[in-house]
C-alpha positions as CSV (number, residue, x, y, z in Angstrom):
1,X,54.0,-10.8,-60.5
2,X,55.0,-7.3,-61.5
3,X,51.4,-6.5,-61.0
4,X,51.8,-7.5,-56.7
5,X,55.6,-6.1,-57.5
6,X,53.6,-2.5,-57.9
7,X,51.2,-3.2,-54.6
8,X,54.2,-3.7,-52.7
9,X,55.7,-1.0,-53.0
10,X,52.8,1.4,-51.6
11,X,51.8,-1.0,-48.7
12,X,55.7,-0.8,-47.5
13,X,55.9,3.1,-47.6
14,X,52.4,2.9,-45.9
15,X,53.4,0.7,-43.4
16,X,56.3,2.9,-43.0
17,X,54.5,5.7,-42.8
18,X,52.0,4.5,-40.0
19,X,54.5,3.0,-37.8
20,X,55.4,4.7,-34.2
21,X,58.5,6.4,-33.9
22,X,61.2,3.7,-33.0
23,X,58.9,0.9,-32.9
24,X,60.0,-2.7,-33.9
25,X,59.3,-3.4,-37.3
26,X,57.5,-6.3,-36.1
27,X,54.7,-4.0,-35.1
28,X,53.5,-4.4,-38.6
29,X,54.1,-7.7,-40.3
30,X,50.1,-8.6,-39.6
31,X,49.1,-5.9,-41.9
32,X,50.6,-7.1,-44.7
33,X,47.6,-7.6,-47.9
34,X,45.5,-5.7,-46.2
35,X,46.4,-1.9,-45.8
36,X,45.7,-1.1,-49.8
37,X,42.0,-1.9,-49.2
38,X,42.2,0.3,-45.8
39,X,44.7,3.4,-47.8
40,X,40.7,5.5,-46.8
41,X,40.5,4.7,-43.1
42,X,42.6,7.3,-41.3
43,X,45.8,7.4,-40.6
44,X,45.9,6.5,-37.1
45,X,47.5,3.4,-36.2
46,X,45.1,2.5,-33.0
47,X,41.6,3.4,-35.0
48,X,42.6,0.8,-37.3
49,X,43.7,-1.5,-34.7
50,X,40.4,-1.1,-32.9
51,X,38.5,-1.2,-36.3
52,X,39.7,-5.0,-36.5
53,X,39.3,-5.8,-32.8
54,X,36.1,-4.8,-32.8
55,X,35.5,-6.7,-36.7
56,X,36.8,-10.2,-34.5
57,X,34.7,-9.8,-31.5
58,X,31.6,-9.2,-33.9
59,X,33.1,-12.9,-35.8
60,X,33.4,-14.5,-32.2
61,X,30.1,-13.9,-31.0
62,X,28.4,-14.9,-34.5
63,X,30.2,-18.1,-33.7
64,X,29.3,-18.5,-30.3
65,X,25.5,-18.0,-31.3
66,X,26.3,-20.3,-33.9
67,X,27.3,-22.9,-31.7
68,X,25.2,-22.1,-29.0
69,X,22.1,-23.1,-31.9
70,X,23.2,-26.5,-32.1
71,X,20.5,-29.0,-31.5
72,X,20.7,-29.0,-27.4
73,X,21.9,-26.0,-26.6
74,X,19.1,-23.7,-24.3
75,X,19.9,-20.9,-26.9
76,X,17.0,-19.1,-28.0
77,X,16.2,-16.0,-30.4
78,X,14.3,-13.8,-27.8
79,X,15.8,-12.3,-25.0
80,X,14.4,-13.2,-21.1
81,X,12.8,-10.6,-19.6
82,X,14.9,-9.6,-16.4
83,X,12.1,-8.1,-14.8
84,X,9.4,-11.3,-14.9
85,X,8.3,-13.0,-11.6
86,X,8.9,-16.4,-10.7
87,X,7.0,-19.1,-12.5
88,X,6.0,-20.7,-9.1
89,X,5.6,-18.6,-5.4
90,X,4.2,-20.2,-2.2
91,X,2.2,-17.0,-1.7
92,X,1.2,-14.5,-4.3
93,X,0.5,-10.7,-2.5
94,X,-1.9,-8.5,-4.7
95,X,-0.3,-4.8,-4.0
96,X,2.7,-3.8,-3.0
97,X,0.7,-1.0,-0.5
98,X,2.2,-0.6,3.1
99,X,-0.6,-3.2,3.8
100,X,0.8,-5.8,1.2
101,X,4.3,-5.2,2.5
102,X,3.1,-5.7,6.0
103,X,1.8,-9.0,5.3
104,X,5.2,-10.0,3.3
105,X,6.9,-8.8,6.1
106,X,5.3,-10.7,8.3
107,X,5.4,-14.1,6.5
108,X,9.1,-14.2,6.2
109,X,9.6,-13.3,9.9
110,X,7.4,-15.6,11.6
111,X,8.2,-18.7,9.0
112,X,9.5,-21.6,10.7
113,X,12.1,-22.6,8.3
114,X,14.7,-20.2,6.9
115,X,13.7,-20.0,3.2
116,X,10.4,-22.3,3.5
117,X,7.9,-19.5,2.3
118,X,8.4,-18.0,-1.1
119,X,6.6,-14.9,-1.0
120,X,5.8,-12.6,-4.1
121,X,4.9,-9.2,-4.0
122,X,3.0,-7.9,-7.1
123,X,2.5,-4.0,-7.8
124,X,1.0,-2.4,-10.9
125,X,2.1,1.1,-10.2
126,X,6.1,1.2,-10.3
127,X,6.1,4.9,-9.5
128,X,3.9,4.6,-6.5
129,X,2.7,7.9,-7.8
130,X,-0.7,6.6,-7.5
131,X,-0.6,4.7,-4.6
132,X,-3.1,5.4,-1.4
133,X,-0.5,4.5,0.8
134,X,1.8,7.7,-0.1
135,X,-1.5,9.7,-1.1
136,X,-3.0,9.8,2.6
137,X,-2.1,12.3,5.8
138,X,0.1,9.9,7.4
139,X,-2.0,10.3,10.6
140,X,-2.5,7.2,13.3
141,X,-5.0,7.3,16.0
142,X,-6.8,5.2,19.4
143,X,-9.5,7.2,19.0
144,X,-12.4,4.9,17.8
145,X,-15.4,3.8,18.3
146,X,-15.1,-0.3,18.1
147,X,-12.7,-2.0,19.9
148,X,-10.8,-3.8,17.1
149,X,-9.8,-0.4,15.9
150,X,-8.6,0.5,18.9
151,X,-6.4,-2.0,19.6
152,X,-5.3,-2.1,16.4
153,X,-3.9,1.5,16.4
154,X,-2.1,0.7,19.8
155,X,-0.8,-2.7,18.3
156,X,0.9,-0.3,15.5
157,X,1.8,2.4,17.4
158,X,4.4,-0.2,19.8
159,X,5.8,-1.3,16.6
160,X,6.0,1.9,15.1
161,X,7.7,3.3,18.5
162,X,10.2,0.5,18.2
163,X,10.3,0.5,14.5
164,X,14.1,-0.5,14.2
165,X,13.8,-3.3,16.6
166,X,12.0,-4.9,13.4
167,X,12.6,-3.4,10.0
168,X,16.7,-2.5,10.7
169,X,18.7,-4.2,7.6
170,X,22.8,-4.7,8.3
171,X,24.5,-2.0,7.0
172,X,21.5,0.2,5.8
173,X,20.4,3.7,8.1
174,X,17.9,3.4,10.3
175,X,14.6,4.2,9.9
176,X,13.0,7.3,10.6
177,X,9.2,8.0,10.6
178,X,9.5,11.2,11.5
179,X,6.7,11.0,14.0
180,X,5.0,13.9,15.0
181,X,3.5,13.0,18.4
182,X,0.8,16.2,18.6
183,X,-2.1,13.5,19.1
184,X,-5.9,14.0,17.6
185,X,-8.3,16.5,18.5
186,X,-11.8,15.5,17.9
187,X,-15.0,17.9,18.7
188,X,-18.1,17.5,19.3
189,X,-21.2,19.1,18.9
190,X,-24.4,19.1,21.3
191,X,-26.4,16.8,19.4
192,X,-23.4,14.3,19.2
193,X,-21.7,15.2,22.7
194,X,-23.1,12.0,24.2
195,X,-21.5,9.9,21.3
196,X,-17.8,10.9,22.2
197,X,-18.3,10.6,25.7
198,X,-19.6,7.1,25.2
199,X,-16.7,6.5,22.6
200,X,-14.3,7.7,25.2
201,X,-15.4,5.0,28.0
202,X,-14.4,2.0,25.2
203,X,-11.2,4.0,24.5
204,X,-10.2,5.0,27.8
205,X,-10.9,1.8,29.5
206,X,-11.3,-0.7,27.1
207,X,-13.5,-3.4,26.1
208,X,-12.5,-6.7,25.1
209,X,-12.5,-8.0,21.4
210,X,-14.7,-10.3,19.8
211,X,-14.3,-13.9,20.4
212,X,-12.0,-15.7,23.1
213,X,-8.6,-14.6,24.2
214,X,-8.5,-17.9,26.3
215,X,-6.5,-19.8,23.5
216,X,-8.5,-22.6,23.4
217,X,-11.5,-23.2,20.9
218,X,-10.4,-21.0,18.1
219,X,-9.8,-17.9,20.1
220,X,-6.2,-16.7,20.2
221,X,-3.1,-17.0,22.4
222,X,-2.1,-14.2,24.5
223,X,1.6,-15.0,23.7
224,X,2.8,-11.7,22.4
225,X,4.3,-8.5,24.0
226,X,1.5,-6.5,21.6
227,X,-1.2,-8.2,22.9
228,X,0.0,-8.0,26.6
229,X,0.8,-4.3,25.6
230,X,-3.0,-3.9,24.4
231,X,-4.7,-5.5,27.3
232,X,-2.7,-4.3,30.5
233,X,-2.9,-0.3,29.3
234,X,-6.7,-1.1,28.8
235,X,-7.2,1.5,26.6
236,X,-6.0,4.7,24.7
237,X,-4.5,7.4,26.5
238,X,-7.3,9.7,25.7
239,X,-8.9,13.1,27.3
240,X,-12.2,14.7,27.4
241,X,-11.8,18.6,27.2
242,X,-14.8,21.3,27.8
243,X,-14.9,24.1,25.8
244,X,-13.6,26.2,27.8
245,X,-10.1,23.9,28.0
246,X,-10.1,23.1,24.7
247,X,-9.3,27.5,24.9
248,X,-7.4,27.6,27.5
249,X,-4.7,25.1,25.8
250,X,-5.4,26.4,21.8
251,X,-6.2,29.6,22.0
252,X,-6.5,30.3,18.2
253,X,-9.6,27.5,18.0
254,X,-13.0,28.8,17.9
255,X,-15.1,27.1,20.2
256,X,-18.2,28.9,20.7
257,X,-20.5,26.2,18.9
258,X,-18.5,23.4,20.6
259,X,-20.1,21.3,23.2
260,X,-17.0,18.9,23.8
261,X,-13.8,17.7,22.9
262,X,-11.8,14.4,23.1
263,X,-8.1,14.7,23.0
264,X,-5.2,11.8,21.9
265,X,-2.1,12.0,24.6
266,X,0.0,9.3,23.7
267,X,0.5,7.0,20.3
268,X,-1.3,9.5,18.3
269,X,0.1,11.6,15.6
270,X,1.4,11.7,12.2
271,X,4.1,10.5,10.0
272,X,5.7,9.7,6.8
273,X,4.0,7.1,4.6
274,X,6.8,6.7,2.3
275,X,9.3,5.9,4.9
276,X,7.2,3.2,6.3
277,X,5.8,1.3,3.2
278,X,9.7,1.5,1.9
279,X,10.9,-0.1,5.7
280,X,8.5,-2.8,5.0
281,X,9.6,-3.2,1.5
282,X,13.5,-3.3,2.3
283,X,13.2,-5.7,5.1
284,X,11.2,-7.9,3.3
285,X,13.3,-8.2,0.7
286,X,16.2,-8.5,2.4
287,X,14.3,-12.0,4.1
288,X,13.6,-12.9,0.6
289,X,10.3,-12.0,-0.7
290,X,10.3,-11.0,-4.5
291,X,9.2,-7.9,-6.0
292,X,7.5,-7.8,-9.8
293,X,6.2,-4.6,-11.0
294,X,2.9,-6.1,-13.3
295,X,-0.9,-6.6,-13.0
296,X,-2.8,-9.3,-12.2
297,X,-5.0,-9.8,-15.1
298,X,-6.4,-12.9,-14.8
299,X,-6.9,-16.7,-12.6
300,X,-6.6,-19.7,-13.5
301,X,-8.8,-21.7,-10.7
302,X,-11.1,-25.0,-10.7
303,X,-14.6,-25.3,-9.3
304,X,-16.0,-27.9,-7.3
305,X,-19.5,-27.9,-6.8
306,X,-20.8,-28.7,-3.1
307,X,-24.2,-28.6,-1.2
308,X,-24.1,-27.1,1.9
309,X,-26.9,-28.5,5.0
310,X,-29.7,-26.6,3.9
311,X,-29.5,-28.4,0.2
312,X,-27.7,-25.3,-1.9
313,X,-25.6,-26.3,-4.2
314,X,-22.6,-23.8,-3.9
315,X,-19.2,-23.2,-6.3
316,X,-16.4,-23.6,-4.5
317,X,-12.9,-22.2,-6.0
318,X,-9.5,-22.8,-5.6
319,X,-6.5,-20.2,-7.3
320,X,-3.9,-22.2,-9.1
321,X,-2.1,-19.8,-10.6
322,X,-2.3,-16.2,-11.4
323,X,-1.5,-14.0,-14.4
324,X,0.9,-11.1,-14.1
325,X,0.9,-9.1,-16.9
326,X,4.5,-6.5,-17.1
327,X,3.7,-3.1,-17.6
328,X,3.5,-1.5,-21.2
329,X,4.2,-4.7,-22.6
330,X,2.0,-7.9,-24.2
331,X,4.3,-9.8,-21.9
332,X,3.2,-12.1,-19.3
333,X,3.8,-14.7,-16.9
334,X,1.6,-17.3,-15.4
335,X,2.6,-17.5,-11.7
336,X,1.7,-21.2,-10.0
337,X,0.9,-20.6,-6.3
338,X,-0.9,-22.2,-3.6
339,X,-2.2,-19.0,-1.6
340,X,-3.3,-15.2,-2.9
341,X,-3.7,-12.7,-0.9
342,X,-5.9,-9.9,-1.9
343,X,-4.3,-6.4,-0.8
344,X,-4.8,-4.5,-3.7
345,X,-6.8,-1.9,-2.3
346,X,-9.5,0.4,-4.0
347,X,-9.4,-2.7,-6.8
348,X,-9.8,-4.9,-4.5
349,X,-13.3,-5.7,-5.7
350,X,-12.4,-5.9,-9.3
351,X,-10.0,-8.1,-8.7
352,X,-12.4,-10.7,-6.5
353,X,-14.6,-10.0,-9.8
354,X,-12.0,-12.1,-11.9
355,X,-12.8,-15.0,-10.0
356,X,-16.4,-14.7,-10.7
357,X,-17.3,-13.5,-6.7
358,X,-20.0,-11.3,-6.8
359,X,-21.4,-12.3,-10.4
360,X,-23.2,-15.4,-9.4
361,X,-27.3,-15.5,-8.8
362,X,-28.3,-12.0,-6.6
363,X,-28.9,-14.6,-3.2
364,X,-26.4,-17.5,-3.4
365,X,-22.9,-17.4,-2.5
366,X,-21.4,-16.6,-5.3
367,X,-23.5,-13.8,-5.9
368,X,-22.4,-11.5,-3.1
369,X,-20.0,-9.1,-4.3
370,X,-16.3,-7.5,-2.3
371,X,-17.9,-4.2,-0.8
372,X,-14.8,-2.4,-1.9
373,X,-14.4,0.2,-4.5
374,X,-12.5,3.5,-4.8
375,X,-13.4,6.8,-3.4
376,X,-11.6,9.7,-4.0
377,X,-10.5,12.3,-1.1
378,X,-8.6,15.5,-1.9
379,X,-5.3,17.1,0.0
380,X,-4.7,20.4,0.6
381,X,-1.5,22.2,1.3
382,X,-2.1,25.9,2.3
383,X,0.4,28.0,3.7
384,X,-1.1,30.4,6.6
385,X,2.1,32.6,8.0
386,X,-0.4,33.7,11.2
387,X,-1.8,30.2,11.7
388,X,-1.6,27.6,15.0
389,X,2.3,27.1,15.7
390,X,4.1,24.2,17.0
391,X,1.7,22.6,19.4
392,X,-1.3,21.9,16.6
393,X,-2.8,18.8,16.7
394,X,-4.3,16.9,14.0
395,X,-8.1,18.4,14.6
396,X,-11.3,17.0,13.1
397,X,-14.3,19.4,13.0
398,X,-17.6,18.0,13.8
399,X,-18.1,18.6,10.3
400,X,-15.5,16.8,8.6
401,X,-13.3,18.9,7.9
402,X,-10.0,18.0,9.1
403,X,-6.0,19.7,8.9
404,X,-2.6,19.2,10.6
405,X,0.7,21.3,10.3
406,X,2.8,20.5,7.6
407,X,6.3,20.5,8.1
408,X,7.5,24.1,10.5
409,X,7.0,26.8,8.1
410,X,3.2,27.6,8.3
411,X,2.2,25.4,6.2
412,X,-0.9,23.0,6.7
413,X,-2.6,20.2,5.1
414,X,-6.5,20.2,4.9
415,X,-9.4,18.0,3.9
416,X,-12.9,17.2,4.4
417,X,-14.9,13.6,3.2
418,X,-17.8,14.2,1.7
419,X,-20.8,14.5,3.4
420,X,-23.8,11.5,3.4
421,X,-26.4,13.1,2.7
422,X,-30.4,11.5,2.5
423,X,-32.9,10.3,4.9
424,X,-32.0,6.7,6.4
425,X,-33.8,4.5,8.3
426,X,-32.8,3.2,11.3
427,X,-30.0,5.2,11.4
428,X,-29.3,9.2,11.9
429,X,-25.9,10.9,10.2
430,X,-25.6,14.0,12.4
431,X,-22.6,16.3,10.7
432,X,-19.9,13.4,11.2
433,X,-21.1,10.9,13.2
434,X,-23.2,7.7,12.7
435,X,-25.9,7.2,15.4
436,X,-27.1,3.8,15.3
437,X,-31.3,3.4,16.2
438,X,-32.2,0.2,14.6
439,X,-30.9,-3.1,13.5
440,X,-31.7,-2.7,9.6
441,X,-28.7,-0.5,7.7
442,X,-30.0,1.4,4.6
443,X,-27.3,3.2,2.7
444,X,-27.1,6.8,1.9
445,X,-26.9,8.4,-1.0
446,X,-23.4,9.7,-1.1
447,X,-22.1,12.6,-2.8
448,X,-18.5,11.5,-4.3
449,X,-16.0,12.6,-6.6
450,X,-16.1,11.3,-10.2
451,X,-13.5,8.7,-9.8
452,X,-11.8,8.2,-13.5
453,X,-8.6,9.8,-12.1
454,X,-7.2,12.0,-9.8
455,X,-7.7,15.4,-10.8
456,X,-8.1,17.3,-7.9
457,X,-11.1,19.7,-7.7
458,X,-10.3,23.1,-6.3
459,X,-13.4,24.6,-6.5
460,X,-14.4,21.8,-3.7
461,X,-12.0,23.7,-1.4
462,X,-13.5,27.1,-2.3
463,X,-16.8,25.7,-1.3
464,X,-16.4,23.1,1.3
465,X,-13.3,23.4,3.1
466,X,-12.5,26.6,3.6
467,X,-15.5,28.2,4.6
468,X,-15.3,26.0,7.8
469,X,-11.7,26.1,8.3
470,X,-12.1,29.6,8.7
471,X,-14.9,29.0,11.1
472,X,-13.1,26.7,13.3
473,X,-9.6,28.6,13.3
474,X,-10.3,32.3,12.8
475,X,-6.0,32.7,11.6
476,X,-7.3,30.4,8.5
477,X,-9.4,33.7,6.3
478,X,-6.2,34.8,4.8
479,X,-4.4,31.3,3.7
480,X,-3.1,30.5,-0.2
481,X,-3.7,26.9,-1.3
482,X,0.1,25.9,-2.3
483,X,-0.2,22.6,-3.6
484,X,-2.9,19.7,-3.3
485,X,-3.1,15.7,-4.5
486,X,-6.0,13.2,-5.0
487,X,-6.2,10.1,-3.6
488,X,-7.8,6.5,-3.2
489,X,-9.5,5.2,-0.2
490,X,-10.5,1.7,-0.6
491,X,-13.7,2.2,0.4
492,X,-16.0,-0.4,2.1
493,X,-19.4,0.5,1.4
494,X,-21.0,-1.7,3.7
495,X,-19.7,-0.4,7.0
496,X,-16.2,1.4,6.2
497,X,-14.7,-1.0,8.1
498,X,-11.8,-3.6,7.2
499,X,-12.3,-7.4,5.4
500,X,-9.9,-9.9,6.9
501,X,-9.8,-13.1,6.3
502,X,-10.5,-16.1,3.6
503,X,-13.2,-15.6,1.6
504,X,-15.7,-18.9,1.5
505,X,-16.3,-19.4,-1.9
506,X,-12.6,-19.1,-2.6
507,X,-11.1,-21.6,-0.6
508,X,-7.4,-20.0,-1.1
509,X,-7.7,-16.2,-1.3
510,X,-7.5,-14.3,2.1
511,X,-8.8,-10.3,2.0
512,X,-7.1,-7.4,3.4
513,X,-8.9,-4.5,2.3
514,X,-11.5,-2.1,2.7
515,X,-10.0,0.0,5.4
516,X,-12.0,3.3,4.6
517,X,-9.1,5.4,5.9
518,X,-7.1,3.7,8.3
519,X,-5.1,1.0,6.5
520,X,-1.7,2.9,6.8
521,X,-2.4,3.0,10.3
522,X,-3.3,-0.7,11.5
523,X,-1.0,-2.1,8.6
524,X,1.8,-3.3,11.1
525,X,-0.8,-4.9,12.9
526,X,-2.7,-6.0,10.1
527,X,0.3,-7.6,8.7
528,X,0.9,-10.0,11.4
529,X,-2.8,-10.8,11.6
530,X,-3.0,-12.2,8.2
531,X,0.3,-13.9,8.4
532,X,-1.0,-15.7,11.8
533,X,-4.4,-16.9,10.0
534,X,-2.2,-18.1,6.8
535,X,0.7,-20.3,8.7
536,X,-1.4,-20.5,12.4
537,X,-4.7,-21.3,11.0
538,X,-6.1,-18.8,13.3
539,X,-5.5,-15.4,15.2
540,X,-2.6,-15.6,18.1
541,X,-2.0,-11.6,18.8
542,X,-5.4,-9.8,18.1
543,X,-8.4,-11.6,17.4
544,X,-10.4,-10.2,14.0
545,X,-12.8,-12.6,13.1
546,X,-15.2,-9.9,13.5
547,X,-13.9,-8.1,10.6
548,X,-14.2,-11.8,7.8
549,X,-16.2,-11.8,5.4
550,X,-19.4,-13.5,7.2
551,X,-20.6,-10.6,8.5
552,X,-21.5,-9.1,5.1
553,X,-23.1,-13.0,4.3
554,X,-24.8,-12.4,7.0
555,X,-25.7,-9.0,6.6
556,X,-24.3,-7.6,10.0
557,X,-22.1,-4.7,9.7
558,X,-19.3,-3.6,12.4
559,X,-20.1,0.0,12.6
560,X,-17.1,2.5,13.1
561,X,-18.7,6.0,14.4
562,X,-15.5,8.4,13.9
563,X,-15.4,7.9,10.8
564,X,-12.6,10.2,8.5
């Protein structure tokens, strides 16, 4: 007793001591027993207070876990990864390019019940810093050589022009593109004059797609303002210039070894990538499709083995889930879905590789490979203060080498694609241009860019761009390379043109890759394409059945001749 007499006695002058001026003495009653053990904390009356509210909440979440781990509870030691995809999607995208985005778009918008498509969007590269959608020159163009092309480009250019009629979100700005409407200009040499005049008859005036556009017996139904857009202008808006106009309207262009020029005057141009690939994303999202950051690592799929009329035995394959793995993380989760789409890009053949396409025996099936695989392209910026003003278009030399204005302060962006180089039989590459003589394709040796990254080479501008920039626009010997960035194409290397479709040893994966160049340009149209085939069955707005997969069965390639 006298010992608790003695610990009395300092815990009252303490408690004295630490209570406010004119408090209640009420304050501190709950302290009593425990302020001798605390005499070392400070002296401040709210640190201790907090010191013990904080010593409660600890005790009430230990006995919420406590309870929480009581046989039936859905408590569990690890922690759920916020950032893992869905464990089932109707439709799983492969990329999260504008193309990818295009095709999500597109699925939500044209689904017949609100909520009835579960879209998933999967991207490896969170940053997009590696992306070839935000890597390219942003440019759109009519002026090519096959008619799908064409009408693609027009097809995107309408919904580009009306851009917010589509991809507007409630309460979000509009979106800007910032188109630069300055159109292509293309020359020609002598030996390949006769090319681009040929090339502008299908542009100017049109010739019709593959396949029927009656609606009846798998062709497609001319139902949609695109398609009526497409078929009533006929054609590009596209003009043939002769040297000596090509002069008179850019004076600062050397023309004396140019035999011809063909020049874009409407729907041709260029833009920001970004801005479009993020209005596809934000409206899509905003209709629901679902956005995981991860890779696709692996399938899981069944085979069924079938003989076809002529007595092969062939695998057949069907997706039933796919494997996301998250970034930097062992982490993964298995994805049940009933369609893939592959719009992954310069991997786009890898990833058909998982499946086993392309591994089988050399002449069955199985054993023809995706086409697709990446090439690298460099990017310029060089800043001329005496070079082309305002009214520069976006000019391809005869011999590759391309460049555009960059923004309003002398500044340009230039390139060139490497040159195919070898003898070929049956056909002849003349600087740019692919003449076709034969029926049999041999490919060329190509001289490429190592591939292992994106390092850009600037010795490859000392050597091969600038020497004919300077040629081609006099202004362009005194320039200073300011920036530059390396790119992906996703590079079809059986006729650079673009796969659409199903592919028929995989019963549920559809392609939309290999564009060579041009994806960011046709991926409006693209997008709907691909969402027709998957909920139509077929192609109502543009027909593309030339661009499946047969033709490289079948060994009959679409040949684009501009090529960039």
């Amino acid at each position: 007793m006298c010992a608790c007499r003695r610990l009395h006695g300092p815990a009252r002058a303490a408690r004295g001591a630490l209570a406010p001026a004119g408090g209640a003495r009420g304050q501190g009653t709950g302290w009593r027993g425990h302020l001798v053990s605390g005499q070392s904390l400070s002296s401040s009356g709210p640190l201790r207070s907090d010191f013990f509210k904080d010593l409660e909440s600890h005790f009430a979440a230990m006995r919420k876990k406590a309870k929480d781990a009581l046989p039936g509870s859905g408590w569990s030691p690890f922690e759920i990864n916020p950032n893992l995809p869905p464990e089932r999607a109707d439709i799983v995208i492969v990329g999260g390019g504008v193309v990818g985005w295009s095709i999500a778009y597109w699925l939500k918008q044209r689904e017949r019940v609100r909520e009835g498509v579960r879209v998933l969007v999967v991207e490896r590269d969170p940053t997009y810093s590696q992306a070839s959608t935000v890597l390219s020159a942003g440019g759109i163009r009519q002026q090519f050589s096959l008619p799908e092309n064409i009408h693609l480009s027009l097809a995107s250019a309408h919904f580009m022009r009306n851009i917010n009629e589509h991809l507007s979100v409630v309460n979000q700005d509009p979106v800007d593109l910032q188109f630069n409407h300055s159109g292509y200009l293309f020359l020609a040499s002598e030996e390949v004059a006769h090319i681009m005049e040929k090339n502008y008859n299908t542009q100017r005036y049109g010739e019709p797609l593959r396949g029927s556009w009656g609606g009846g017996g798998g062709g497609v139904q001319a139902s949609s303002s695109l398609l009526t857009l497409c078929f009533r202008q006929a054609g590009a808006k596209v003009s043939l210039l002769s040297p000596s106009q090509v002069k008179g309207r850019f004076p600062w262009i050397n023309t004396e070894d140019v035999a011809l020029a063909s020049y874009g005057l409407e729907n041709e141009g260029w833009f920001d990538p970004w801005t479009l690939l993020n209005a596809f994303r934000r409206k899509a999202i905003s209709l629901g499709v679902t956005q995981c950051f991860g890779e696709v690592t692996d399938f899981k799929y069944t085979t069924n083995v079938m003989m076809t009329a002529d007595g092969e035995y062939v695998d057949m394959k069907r997706i039933h889930s796919v494997k996301v793995q998250m970034p930097n993380s062992l982490e993964y989760q298995p994805v049940e879905c009933a369609i893939v789409v592959n719009a992954a890009g310069a991997f786009s053949g890898r990833l058909a590789q998982m499946l086993g396409v392309g591994l089988g025996p050399k002449n069955s099936l199985s054993g023809v490979p995706v086409p697709v695989e990446p090439r690298k392209r460099y990017v310029y910026v060089v800043h001329c203060p005496d070079g082309p003003g305002l009214d520069t278009p976006f000019l391809i030399d005869y011999s590759g080498v391309y460049f555009r204005r960059e923004g309003l302060g002398g500044s340009y962006i230039a390139g060139v694609s490497p040159q195919e180089v070898g003898a070929i039989s049956g056909l002849v590459w003349t600087s740019h241009v692919l003449t076709l003589k034969g029926e049999h394709l041999v490919r060329p040796q190509v001289e490429e860019p190592e591939t292992s990254d994106l390092e850009v080479d600037h010795q490859f501008f000392e050597d091969k761009v600038w020497p004919r920039l300077a040629l081609r626009v006099p202004a362009f010997e005194k320039l200073k390379v300011t920036s530059a960035w390396a790119g992906f194409y996703d590079y079809n290397t059986f006729d650079q043109n673009a796969i659409i479709g199903m592919h028929p040893a995989v019963n549920n994966m559809y392609f939309a890759t290999g564009f060579s160049g041009h994806g960011l340009q046709h991926a409006p149209a693209v997008g709907r394409a691909v969402a027709e085939l998957i909920l139509d069955g077929n192609f109502q707005t543009l027909d593309l059945s030339g661009f499946s997969f047969r033709r490289i069965l079948s060994q009959e390639p679409m040949l684009e001749r501009n090529i960039v």
